[in-house]
DOVEXKOL-19620 format. One record per residue (C-alpha): residue in one letter; x negated, y, z. Coordinates in steps of 0.5 Angstrom, whole numbers, plus 500, padded with zeros to 3 digits. Layout:
BEGIN
aXYZ/...
This chain:
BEGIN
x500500500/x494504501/x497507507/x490508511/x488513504/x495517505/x496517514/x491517519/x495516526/x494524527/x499526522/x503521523/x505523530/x504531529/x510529523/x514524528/x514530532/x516535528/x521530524/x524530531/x524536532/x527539526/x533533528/x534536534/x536543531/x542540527/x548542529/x554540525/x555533522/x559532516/x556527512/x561522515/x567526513/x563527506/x564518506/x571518508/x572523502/x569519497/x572512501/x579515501/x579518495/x576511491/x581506495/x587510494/x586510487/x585503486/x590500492/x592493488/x584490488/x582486493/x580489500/x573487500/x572489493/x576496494/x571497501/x565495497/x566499491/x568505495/x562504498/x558503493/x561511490/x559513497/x552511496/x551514489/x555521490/x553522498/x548528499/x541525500/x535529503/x528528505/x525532510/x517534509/x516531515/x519525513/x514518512/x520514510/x527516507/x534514509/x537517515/x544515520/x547522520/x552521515/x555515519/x556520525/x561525528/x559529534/x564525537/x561520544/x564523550/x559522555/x554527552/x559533550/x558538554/x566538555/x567532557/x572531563/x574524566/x581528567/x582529560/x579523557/x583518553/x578513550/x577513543/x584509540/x586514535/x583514529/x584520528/x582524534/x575524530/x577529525/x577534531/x570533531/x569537524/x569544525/x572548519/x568553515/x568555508/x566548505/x569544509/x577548510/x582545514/x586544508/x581540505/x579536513/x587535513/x587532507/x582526508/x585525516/x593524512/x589519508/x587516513/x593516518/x597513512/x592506512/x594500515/x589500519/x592506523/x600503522/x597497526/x593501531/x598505532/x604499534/x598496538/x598502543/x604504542/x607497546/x601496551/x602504553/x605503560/x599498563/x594503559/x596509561/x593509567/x588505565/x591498568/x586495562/x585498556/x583496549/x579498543/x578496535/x570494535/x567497531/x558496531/x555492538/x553487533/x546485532/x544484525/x538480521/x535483516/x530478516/x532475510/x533482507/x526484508/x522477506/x526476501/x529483497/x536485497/x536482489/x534475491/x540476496/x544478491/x543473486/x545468492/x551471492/x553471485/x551464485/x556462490/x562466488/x561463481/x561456484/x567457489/x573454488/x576458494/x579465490/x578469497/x571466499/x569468491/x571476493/x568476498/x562474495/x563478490/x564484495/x557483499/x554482491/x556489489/x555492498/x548489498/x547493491/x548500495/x541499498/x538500492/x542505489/x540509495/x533506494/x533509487/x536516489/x531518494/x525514489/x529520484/x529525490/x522525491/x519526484/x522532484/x519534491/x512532488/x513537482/x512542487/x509539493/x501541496/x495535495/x498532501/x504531500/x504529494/x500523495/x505522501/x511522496/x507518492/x507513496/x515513498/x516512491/x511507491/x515503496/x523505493/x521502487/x520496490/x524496496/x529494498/x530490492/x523486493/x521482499/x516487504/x508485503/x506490509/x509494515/x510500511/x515497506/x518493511/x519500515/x522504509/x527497507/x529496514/x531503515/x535503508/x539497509/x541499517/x543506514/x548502509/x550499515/x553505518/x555508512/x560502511/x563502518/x563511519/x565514523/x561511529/x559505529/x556505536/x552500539/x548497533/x542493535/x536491532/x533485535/x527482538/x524488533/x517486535/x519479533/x522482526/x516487524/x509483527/x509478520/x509484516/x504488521/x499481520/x499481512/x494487512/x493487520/x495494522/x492497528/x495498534/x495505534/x497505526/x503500527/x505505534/x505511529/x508508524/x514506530/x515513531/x519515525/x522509526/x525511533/x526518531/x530515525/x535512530/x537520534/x542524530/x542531531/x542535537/x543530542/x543524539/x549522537/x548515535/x548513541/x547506544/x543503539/x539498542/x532494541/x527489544/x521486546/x518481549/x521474552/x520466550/x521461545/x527456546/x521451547/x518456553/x512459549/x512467550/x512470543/x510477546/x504480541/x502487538/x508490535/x511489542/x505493545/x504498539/x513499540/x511500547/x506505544/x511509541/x517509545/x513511551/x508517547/x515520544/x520518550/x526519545/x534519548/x535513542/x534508541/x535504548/x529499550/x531493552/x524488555/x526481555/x521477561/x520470563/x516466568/x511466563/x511473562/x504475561/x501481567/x499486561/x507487559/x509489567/x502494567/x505496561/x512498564/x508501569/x507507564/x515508563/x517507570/x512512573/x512518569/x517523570/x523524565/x521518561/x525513559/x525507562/x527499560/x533495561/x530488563/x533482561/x531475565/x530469559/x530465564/x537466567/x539468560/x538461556/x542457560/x548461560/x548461554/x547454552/x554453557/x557458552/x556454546/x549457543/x545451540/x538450543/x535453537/x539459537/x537462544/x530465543/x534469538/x540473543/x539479543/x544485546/x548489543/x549496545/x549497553/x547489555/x552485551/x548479550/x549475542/x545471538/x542476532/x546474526/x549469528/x555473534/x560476533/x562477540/x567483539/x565486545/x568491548/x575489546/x579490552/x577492559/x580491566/x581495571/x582490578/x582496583/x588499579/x592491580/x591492587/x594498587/x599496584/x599490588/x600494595/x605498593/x609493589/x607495583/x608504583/x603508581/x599512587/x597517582/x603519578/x609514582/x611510575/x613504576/x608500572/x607493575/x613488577/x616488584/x614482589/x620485593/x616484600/x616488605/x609491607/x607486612/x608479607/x604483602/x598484605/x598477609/x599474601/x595480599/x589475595/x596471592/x599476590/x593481587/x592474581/x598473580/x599480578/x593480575/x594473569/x601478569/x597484567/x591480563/x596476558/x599483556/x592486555/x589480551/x596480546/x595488545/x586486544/x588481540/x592486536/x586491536/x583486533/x587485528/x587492526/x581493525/x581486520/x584491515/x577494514/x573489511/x565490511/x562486505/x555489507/x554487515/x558480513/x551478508/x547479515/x552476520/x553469516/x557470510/x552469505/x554462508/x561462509/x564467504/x568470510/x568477512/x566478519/x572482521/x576476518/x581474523/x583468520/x578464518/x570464523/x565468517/x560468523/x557462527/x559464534/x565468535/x568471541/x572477545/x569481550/x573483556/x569489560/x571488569/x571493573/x572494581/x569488584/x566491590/x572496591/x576489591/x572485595/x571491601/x579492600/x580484602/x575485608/x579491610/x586488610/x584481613/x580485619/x587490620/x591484621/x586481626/x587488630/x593493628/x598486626/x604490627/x602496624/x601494616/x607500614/x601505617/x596502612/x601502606/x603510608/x596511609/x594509602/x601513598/x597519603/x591518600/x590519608/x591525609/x594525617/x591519618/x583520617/x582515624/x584509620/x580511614/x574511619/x576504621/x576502614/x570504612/x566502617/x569495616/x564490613/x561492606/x558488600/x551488599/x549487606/x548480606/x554480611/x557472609/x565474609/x564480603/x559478599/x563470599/x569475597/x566478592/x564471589/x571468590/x573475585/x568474580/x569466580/x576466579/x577473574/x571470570/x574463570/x581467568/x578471563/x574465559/x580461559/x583466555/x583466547/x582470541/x586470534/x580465533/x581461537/x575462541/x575465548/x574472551/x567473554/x567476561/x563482562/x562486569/x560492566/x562499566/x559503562/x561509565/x568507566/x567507573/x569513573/x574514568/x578508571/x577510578/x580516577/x587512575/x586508581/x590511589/x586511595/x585503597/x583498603/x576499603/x577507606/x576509598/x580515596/x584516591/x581518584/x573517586/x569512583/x570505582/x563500583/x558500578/x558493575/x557489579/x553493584/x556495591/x560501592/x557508593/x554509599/x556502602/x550497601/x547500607/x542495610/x537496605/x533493598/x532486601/x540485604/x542488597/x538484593/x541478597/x547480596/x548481589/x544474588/x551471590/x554471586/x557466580/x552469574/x553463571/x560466569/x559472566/x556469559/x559476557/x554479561/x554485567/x552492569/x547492575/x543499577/x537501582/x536507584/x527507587/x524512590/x517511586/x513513593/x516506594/x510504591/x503505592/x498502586/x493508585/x496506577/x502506574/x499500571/x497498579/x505500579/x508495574/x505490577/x507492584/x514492580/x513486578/x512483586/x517487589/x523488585/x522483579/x520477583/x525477588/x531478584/x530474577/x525469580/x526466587/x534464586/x536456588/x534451582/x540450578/x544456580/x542461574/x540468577/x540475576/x539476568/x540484567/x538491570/x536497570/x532502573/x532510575/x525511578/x527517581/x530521587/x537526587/x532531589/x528531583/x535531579/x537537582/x531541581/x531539573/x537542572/x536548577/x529549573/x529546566/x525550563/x519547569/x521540569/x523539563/x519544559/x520540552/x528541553/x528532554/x529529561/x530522560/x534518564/x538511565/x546512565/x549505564/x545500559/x542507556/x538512557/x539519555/x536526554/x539528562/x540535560/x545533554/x550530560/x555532561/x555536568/x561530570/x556524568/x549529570/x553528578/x555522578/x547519577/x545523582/x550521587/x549513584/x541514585/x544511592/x537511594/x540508602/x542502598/x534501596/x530503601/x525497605/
């Protein structure tokens, strides 16, 4: 590729920055707007093709119309801006808990345009009654429509999944998009199965749409170079070098594995615009490292590389595609570890740019070799800098298995969005296709089903008086919750089949249709080895600590159960003596044997329940106890509750104890959590530590990875019974409240670059970009009393 004659690793950092910073100055996003356009003008001008063809064609008419772009800096072509709206709501300054209603209405996505003389409000108007008039909204609609009483207050709710899939686009670059291509037309001209030969023919005509953009910004380029100084010509010239050949050709060095794999991702999210959250790379190090050892690029090179990689994955000036998610690290299915350069030369590179996007997710196993925890150091220790979500193979691998993931398959999960685990290319895990709000059913429980917010009758009355409710509290809560979960899985299901009437030929050639002829979103017929429903679980703790606190009521106060009751519909207001009784009940998350065995019994039974419910493919939900911010935005929808929580605070994050709660320290924490029926919750989990870095006292960060390792890793991944899976996920802020409130008091001291990086659920952002809602409620989840030792 003569790289090494065009780029020293100097100009490609200096141009990293610079393309970043030039990113960060975008302000409006209106290429999404410019493909729906385009898509809604060509489909309703051809209504009668196929489905998979009309989305391919469209498509195909986005890619050759769409505006392309290069910036000076740019090393490689290709950008995702056009895939997305400034829409994410935990990033939009704007954003209140109070006001937020999910992102259910397709339409709302036309608010986040603002009108101007190109893009008037008539002709914004135009694309968004296209839009309301298509199938996909008609179902959508009915589905939110009929399941409006539970959602309202957020007793579950349900979303059409777009992106949280993991493509592998591992043949793509080994191979090209024409050899592929071939494969296609071969098939659909031997297929006797008239909707399978579509759908070849579909991803035939998608997969052409890399090309064209390869083309386009290959054409793009020569025009640049009319004009262009000694350096820069060389370095277009070197682009065009490389669009000619890929995608189209298989890669034969990094350079043009880079610049294949950023054209094919950025097809991807065109198909599925606006907003295809939570993409996910993969085992990047696993993908890239053949490419880096054809030509055995240095480090240091393949690290500047990297760079512009990162910064393809940040949108505009906060980093709009959010919750796109790569990793390094882990074991083979036979317990090799298959860290190697690339991984280090990733590391390099996130941590030197320290970029909101994309997260970084490590996999370690028992064998995980030192250098990689000393490595982790740098990220945990460094002020503002992002820091890794961890994932324990170990633990992973068997849970996995028990889902249904052949053994040769597990070395290749990897997360999609936040920490959902999937087998690349092989999963389609519609992962965030319901929620449910346990603390919300117990409410609802306790007042025989009438909302302590707004006094709705949203559950079904039991009838009982006070007293026999709280004494059958446990068997009523999950006879209300098989109630509420049934309905919510018939409205996912239905959000499902929506989401059905929008095909994508493109992402289904890297997620098995290249050998199934069925399109991933096919809700008929399996397009994709391994196929499930998500069902994100919110309230363990609160309910745990509620059951506790009633059982211990009863025990003291037996004839007083309307005084509870009373108290909660006051959200105690006039009875603060009896909240104090409550909260000083025994909590979960201090190894205390009676909550963390009730939290256990919950996460059992509910996980069981979730899984033994079935997706219109027959397959079965997979139960996730994480809440990415939803804590909050479901908290707000729930009364005042046993535990002395009161009305409208936070939930617990994932799995963890309530805030404020685990008091005992780190230890009895750690304890606490490892309790619990890991093995069930194959559709992942939520865990957050907030450390105090004096904590520990290497002289290095790398002395302090390693320290990391003993103290935090060691005990929590690694020191669980044998037979029963442990801990498998978590992720850190290495930090203090104090240090917090002095960002935002002092950004122009202690985040002089404008970037203050931070966790927030299962990714991290640039901290000033939050949200002052989200930016309190991390300080006050840093809940250093829980972690102290």
């Amino acid at each position: 590729m003569q790289k090494d004659s065009v780029y020293t690793d100097k100009i490609l950092d200096e141009k990293a920055r610079r393309l970043f910073a030039n990113e960060r100055k975008i302000k409006r996003l209106d290429g999404w707007f410019l493909i729906r356009e385009i898509s809604e003008e060509y489909e309703s001008a051809h209504p009668f093709i196929p489905a998979a063809l009309r989305k391919a064609r469209a498509l195909l008419r986005v890619c050759e119309r769409i505006p392309l772009s290069l910036d000076e800096n740019a090393v490689f072509a290709g950008t995702q801006r056009d895939a997305f709206a400034k829409s994410y709501a935990l990033i939009n300054p704007n954003f209140k808990v109070s006001t937020f209603n999910g992102y259910c209405d397709p339409a709302a996505v036309f608010r986040d345009i603002e009108p101007n003389e190109e893009f008037t409000e008539e002709r914004i108007d135009k694309v968004r009654r296209l839009s309301e008039r298509s199938e996909y909204v008609r179902r959508l609609k009915i589905v939110y429509e009929e399941a409006e009483n539970d959602t309202r207050e957020a007793a579950y709710f349900v979303e059409q999944v777009t992106g949280h899939l993991v493509p592998d686009f591992r043949p793509a670059l080994r191979r090209g998009t024409h050899a592929l291509r071939e494969e296609a037309e071969n098939a659909a001209n031997e297929c006797a199965d008239a909707e399978k030969k579509t759908v070849f023919e579909a991803m035939d005509i998608a997969l052409s749409c890399a090309e064209v953009l390869a083309k386009r910004y290959a054409e793009l380029a020569r025009r640049l170079q009319k004009t262009a100084d000694g350096q820069r010509r060389e370095e277009l010239a070197l682009l065009i070098r490389t669009l000619e050949k890929v995608p189209a050709r298989g890669a034969e060095n990094l350079f043009e594995a880079l610049q294949s794999f950023i054209l094919l991702w950025q097809v991807m999210c065109m198909e599925q615009a606006p907003n295809p959250f939570a993409f996910s790379v993969g085992n990047a190090d696993r993908i890239f490292e053949p490419f880096r050892a054809i030509e055995n690029t240095p480090r240091e090179t393949a690290a500047g590389l990297f760079k512009h990689l990162l910064v393809f994955f940040n949108v505009g000036d906060r980093s709009w595609a959010i919750s796109q998610n790569l990793i390094v690290g882990g074991k083979s299915a036979d317990g090799r570890d298959l860290t190697n350069l690339t991984s280090y030369a990733l590391l390099d590179a996130y941590y030197e740019m320290n970029l909101p996007q994309p997260i970084l997710s490590v996999k370690v196993h028992g064998g995980t070799p030192d250098e990689l925890y000393r490595e982790m150091g740098k990220f945990f220790f460094t002020p503002g800098c992002l820091t890794p979500s961890v994932f324990n193979d170990d633990s992973l691998f068997p849970v996995l298995k028990s889902r249904g993931a052949d053994e040769e398959d597990l070395e290749n999960y990897a997360v999609a969005g936040c920490q959902e685990p999937l087998i690349s290319g092989k999963d389609n895990g519609n992962t965030t296709n319901s929620w449910l709000n346990l603390a919300k059913i117990l409410e609802l429980t306790l007042t025989d089903g009438v909302s302590l917010i707004s006094g709705a009758e949203i559950g079904e009355k039991s009838g009982k008086s006070a007293k026999e409710i709280l004494q059958n509290v446990r068997a009523l809560f999950y006879e209300n919750v098989e109630k509420f979960v049934s309905r919510m899985v018939k409205a996912a299901n239905g959000a499902t089949e929506a989401v059905a009437a929008l095909p994508v030929p493109f992402l289904s050639a890297f997620l098995g249709g290249m050998e199934s002829g069925v399109d991933a979103r096919d809700v008929r017929r399996q397009g994709t080895k391994y196929n499930g429903s998500g069902c994100l679980i919110h309230g363990l703790a609160v309910v745990a600590d509620s059951f506790i606190a009633i059982d211990e009521f009863l025990k003291d106060y037996p004839n007083e159960s309307e005084r509870l009751i009373n108290a909660l519909k006051n959200n105690f207001e006039g009875d603060e003596p009896l909240r104090e009784y409550l909260l000083s009940r025994p909590k979960y998350g201090n190894n205390l044997d009676a909550p963390d065995k009730e939290a256990a019994e919950i996460a059992d039974r509910i996980s069981r329940l979730v899984s033994a419910q079935r997706n219109l493919l027959n397959n079965p939900f997979r139960p996730d106890w994480s809440s990415p911010s939803t804590h909050l935005l479901y908290g707000y929808w729930v009364g005042a509750t046993p535990d002395g929580r009161k009305a409208r605070e936070m939930l617990g994050y994932g799995v963890d104890p309530l805030y404020g709660e685990a008091t005992s320290g780190l230890g009895f924490r750690l304890l606490s959590t490892m309790k619990l029926p890991f093995e069930r919750f194959d559709g992942g989990y939520a865990s957050h530590l907030g450390l105090n870095p004096r904590y520990f006292t290497g002289k290095t960060m790398e002395e302090k990875g390693l320290e990391f390792k003993k103290k935090i890793f060691g005990p929590l991944f690694f020191s669980a019974d044998k037979g029963k899976p442990a801990p498998f996920y978590v992720y850190f802020n290495v930090t203090t409240p104090e240090m917090l409130r002095k960002v935002l008091e002092q950004p122009q001291i202690y985040a002089p670059s404008g970037v203050y990086i931070v966790r927030i659920h299962g990714t991290f952002v640039n901290f000033l970009d939050l949200s002052p809602e989200i930016q309190k409620d991390i300080i006050r989840r840093l809940d250093l009393g829980s972690t102290t030792c």
